[in-house]
C-alpha positions as CSV (number, residue, x, y, z in Angstrom):
1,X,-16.4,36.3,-5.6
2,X,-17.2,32.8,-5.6
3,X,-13.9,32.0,-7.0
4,X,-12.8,32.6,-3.1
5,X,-14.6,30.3,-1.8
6,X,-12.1,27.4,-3.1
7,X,-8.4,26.8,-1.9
8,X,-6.0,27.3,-5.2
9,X,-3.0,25.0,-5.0
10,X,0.3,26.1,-6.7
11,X,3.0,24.0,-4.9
12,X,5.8,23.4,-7.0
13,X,6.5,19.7,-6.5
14,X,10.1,20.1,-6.8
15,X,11.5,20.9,-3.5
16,X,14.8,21.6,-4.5
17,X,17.0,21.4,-7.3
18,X,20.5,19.4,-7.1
19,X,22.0,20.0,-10.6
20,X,20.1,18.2,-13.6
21,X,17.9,16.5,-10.9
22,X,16.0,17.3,-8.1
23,X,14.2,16.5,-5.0
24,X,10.4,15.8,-5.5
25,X,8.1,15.6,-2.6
26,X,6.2,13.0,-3.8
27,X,9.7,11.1,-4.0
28,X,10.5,12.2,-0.3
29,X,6.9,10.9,0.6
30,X,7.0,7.3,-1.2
31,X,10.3,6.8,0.2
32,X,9.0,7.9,4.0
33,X,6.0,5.9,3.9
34,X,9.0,2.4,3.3
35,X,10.9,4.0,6.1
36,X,8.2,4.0,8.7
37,X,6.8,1.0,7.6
38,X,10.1,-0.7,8.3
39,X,10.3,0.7,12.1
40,X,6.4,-0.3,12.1
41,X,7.1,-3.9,11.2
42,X,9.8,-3.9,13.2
43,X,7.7,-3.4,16.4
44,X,5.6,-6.1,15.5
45,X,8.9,-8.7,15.0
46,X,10.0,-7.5,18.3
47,X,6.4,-8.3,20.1
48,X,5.7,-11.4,18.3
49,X,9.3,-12.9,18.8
50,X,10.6,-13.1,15.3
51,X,14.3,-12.7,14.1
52,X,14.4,-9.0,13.1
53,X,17.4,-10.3,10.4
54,X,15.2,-10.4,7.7
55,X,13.7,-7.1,8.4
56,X,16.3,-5.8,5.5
57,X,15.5,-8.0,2.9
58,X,12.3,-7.5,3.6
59,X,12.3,-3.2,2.2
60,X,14.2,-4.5,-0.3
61,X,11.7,-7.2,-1.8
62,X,8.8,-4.5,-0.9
63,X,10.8,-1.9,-3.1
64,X,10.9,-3.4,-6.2
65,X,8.3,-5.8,-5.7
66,X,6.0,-2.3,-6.0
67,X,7.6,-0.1,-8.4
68,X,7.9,-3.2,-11.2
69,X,4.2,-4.3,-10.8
70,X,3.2,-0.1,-10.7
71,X,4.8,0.0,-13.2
72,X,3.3,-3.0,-15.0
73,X,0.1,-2.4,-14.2
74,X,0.1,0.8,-15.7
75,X,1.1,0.1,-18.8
76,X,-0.8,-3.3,-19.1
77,X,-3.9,-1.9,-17.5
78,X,-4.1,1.9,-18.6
79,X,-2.2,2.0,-22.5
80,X,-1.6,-1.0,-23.5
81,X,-2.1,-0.1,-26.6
82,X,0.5,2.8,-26.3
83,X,3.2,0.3,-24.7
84,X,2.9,-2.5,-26.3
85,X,1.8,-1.1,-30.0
86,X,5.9,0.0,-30.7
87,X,9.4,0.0,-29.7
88,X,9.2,3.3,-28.3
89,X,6.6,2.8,-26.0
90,X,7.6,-0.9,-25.1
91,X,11.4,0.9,-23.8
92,X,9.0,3.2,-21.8
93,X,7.8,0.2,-19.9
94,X,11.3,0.4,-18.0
95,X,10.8,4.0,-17.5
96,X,9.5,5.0,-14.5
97,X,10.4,7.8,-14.1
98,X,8.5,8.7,-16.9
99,X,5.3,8.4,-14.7
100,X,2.6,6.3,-14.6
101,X,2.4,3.6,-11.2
102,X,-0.8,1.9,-11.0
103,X,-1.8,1.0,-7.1
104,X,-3.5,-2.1,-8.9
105,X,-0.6,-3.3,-10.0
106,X,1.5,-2.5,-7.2
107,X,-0.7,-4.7,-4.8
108,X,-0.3,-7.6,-7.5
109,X,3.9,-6.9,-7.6
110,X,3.5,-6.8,-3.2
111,X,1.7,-10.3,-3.2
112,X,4.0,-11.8,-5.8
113,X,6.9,-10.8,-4.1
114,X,6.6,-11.8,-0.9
115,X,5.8,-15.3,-1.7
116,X,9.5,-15.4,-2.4
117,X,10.6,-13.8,0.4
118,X,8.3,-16.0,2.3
119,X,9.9,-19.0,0.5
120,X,13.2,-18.0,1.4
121,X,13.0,-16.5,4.9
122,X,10.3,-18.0,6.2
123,X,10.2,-21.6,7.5
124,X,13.5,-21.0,9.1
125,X,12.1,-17.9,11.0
126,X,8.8,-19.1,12.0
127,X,6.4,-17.7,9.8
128,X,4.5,-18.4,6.9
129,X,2.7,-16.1,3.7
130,X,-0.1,-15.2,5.8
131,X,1.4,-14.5,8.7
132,X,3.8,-11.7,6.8
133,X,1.2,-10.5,5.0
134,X,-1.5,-9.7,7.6
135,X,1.2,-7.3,8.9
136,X,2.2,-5.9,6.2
137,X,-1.3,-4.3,4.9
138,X,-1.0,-2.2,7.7
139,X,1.7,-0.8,6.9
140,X,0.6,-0.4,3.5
141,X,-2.1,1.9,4.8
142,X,0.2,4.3,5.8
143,X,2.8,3.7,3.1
144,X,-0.5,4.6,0.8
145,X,-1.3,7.2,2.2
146,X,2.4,9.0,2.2
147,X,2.1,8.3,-1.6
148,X,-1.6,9.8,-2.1
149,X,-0.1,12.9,-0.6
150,X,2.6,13.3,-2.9
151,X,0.2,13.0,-5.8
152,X,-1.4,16.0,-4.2
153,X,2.4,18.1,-4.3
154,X,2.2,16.6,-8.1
155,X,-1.6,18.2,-8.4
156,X,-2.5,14.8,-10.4
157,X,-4.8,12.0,-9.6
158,X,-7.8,14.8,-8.6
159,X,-11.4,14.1,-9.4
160,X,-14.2,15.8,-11.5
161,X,-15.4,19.2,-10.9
162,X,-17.4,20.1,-7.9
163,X,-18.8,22.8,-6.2
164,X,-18.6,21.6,-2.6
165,X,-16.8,24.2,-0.7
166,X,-14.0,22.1,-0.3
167,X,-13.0,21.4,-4.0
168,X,-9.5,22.3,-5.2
169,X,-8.6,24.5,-7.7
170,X,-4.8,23.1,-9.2
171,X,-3.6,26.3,-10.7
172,X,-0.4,24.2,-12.4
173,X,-2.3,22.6,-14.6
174,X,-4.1,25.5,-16.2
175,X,-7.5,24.6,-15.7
176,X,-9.0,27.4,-13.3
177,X,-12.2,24.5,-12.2
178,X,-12.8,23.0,-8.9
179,X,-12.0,19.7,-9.0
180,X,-12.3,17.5,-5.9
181,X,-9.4,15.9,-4.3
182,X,-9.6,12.6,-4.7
183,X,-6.0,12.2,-3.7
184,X,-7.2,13.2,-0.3
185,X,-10.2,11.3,0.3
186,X,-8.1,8.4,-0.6
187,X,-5.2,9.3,1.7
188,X,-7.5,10.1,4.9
189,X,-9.2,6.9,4.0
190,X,-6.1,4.6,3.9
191,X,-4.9,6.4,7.6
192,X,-8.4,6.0,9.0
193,X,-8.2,1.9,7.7
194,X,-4.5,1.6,8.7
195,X,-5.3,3.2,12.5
196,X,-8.4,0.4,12.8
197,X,-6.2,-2.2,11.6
198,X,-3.1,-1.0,13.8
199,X,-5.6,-1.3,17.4
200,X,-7.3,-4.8,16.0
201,X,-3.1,-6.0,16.0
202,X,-2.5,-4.2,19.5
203,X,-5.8,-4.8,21.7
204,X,-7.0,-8.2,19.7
205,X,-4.0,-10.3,18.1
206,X,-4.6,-13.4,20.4
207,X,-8.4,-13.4,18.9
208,X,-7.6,-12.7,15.4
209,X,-6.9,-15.9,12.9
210,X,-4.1,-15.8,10.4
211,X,-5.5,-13.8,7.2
212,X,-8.1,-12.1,9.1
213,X,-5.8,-8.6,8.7
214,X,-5.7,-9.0,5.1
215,X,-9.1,-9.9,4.6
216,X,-10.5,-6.9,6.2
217,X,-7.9,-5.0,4.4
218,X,-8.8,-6.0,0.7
219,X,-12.8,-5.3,1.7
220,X,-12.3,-1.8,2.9
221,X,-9.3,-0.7,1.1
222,X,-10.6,-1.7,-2.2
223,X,-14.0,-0.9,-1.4
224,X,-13.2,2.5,-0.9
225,X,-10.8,3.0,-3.8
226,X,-14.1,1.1,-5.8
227,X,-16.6,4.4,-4.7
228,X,-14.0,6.6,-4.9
229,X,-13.4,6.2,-8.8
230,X,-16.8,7.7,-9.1
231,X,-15.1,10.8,-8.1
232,X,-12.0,10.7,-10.0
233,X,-11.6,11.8,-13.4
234,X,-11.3,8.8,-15.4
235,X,-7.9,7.5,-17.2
236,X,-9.6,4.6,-18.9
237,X,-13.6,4.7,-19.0
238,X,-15.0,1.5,-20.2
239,X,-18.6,2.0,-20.5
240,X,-21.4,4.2,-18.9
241,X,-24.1,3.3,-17.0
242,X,-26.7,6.6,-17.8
243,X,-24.8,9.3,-16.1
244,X,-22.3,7.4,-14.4
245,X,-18.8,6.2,-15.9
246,X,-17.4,3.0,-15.2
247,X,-13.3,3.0,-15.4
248,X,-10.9,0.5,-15.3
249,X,-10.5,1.4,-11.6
250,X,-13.7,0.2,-11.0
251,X,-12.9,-3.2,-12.6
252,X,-9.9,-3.4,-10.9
253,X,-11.4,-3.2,-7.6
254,X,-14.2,-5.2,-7.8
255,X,-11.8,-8.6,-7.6
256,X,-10.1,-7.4,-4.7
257,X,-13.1,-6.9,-2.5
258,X,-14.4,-10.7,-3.4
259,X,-11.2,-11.9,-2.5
260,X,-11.3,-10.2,0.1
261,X,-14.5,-11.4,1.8
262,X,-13.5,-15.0,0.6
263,X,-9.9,-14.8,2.5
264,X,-11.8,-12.8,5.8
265,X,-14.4,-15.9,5.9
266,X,-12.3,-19.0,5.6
267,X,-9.6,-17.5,8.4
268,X,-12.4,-16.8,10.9
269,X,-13.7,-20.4,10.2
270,X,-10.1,-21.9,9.9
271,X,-7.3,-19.6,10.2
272,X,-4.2,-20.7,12.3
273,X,-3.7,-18.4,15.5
274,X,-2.9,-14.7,14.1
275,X,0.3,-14.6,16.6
276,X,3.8,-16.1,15.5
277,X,4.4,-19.7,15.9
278,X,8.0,-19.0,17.5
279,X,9.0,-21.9,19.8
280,X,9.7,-20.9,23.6
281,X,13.7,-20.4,24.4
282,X,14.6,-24.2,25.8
283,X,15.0,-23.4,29.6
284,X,18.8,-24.3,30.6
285,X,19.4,-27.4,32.5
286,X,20.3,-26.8,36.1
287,X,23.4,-26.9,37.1
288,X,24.6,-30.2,39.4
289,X,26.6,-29.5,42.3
290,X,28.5,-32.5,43.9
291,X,30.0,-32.5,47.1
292,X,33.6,-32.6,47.1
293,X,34.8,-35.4,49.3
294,X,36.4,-35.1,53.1
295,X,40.2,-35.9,52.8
């Protein structure tokens, strides 16, 4: 009878099959969250002024930049010694597919990529690293949270058992336990941050300083994902403090967040403007007039 009390999740992650392949929600997800970041950041270019040409090579950089340090991070952070202990599991490094993304490593793969881009699109569109970035953690928010939702249609990434009313019980992997859904505190988390940092841009731009945005953004984000490892079921435990496990997520984290507060204190003290340095349109010269002469 108490068994009722829990919501059992058996969706089949596969929306639909196209031959060999097939359609995965959490596919259609990650790829939405890019999508809607793209019109987001596009709004943004369009208020601020700047050339909305680079918005293209922008999704592009954000792509890969993600999936390869995922990817990376995964394998570097997670099984290392799996990877990198044979040829068979260094070829699974690019392997994707295969699963295993790591957000840790995808933030790392973000930042490292976009100081490219900036270095190639940005002086000659009038803006710098900081500038770029500050917008884009608020679409990451969002972006993050399409993904978290698609590890719930892949029942994975769910927490310890629990016997609060609203633990999950994710009949596709056999184990018949309430587990909490971790994936889903993290997912309303990222949309609650994303929401706070989305009004800051709209009602408070010309008060913000330049790395402001992504300061707050490593705090909370990271600070969130830090308490909510204590949740999750651990894919890496490194030691225990009594009771409680400490995981690689936790380490992870903890770097993130001091970054974070350093970044958040310096641009309040000395952060540029957090608008877009884009030069006014030169105002035409006025037109002369000259009388034309009595015959």
């Amino acid at each position: 009878m108490l068994d009722l009390l829990y919501i059992h999740w058996n969706i089949d992650p596969v929306i639909l099959n196209i031959g060999p392949a097939g359609l995965r929600w959490y596919s259609l997800l990650f790829v939405s969250g890019f999508i809607f970041g793209w019109y987001i950041m596009r709004s943004f270019m369009r208020k601020e002024g700047v050339n909305e040409a680079v918005l293209d090579p922008l999704l592009y950089t954000m792509l890969i930049a993600v999936i390869v340090g995922a990817r990376i991070g995964h394998c570097a952070f997670y099984q290392p010694s799996y990877y990198f202990g044979s040829w068979q599991g260094f070829l699974e490094v690019f392997q994707p597919w295969k699963g295993g993304l790591a957000s840790h490593g995808g933030a790392i793969g973000i930042l490292l990529g976009l100081w490219w881009y900036v270095n190639k699109y940005g002086k000659k569109n009038n803006f710098d690293y900081l500038w770029i970035v500050d917008r884009l953690v608020i679409i990451i928010c969002f972006a993050g949270a399409c993904i978290r939702l698609g590890n719930f249609f892949n029942s994975e990434i769910y927490g310890y058992n629990t016997t609060l009313p609203w633990g999950i019980i994710f009949d596709r992997t056999g184990d018949p336990a309430p587990k909490h859904p971790t994936m889903l505190y993290e997912s309303f988390s990222y949309v609650i941050l994303g929401c706070v940092l989305l009004w800051l841009y709209r009602k408070r731009l010309d008060k913000m300083r330049r790395g402001e945005f992504l300061g707050i953004f490593l705090v909370f984000c990271f600070g969130i994902r830090f308490l909510l490892e204590f949740t999750k079921a651990p894919s890496r435990v490194l030691f225990h403090i009594g009771d409680t496990v400490i995981n690689m997520g936790h380490l992870l984290s903890v770097p993130f967040v001091i970054a974070g507060i350093i970044i958040w204190v310096w641009a309040h003290r000395n952060g540029k403007p957090a608008r877009a340095d884009v030069p006014a349109p030169k105002a035409k010269a006025p037109e002369t007039h000259y009388a034309r002469p009595l015959n």
